[in-house]
N, C-alpha and C positions, 0 to 999 in steps of 0.2 A: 877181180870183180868186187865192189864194194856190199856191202853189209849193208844188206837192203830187208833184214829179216826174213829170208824166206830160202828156204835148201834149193841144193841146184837142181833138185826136181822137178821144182816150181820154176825155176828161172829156168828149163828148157823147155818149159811148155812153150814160153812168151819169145822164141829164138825168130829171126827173121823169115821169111820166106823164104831165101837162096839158100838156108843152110837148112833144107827140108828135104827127105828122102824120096826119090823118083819114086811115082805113083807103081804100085805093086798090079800084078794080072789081079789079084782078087779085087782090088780097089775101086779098078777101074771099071771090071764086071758089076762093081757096088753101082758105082755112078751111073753106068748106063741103065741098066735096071731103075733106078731111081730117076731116071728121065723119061723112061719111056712109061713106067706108073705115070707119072704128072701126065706127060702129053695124052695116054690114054682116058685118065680124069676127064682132064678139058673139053676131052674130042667129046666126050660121054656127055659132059654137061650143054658141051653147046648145043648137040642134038638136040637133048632134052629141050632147051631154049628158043633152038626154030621150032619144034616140033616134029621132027624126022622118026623120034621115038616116042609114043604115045604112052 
């Protein structure tokens, strides 16, 4: 690897996509949670927006 100034710490942060580790049970609990916050957000605002929530 050339001497690009930075440890290989740093150079495995920047590693491609395919050399990334399969999505773990917690991760993926992460993401779905974190999708269903957002869609509940949305749903909440757009009520608010027609007016179905006063």
């Amino acid at each position: 690897m050339a001497d690009l100034g930075m440890s290989h710490t740093h150079a495995d942060h920047y590693r491609s996509a395919r050399s990334r580790k399969p999505a773990t049970t917690r991760s993926r609990l992460h993401r779905a949670a974190n999708a269903a916050l957002v869609v509940a957000a949305f749903t909440f605002l757009a009520a608010l927006v027609c007016g179905v929530i006063s």
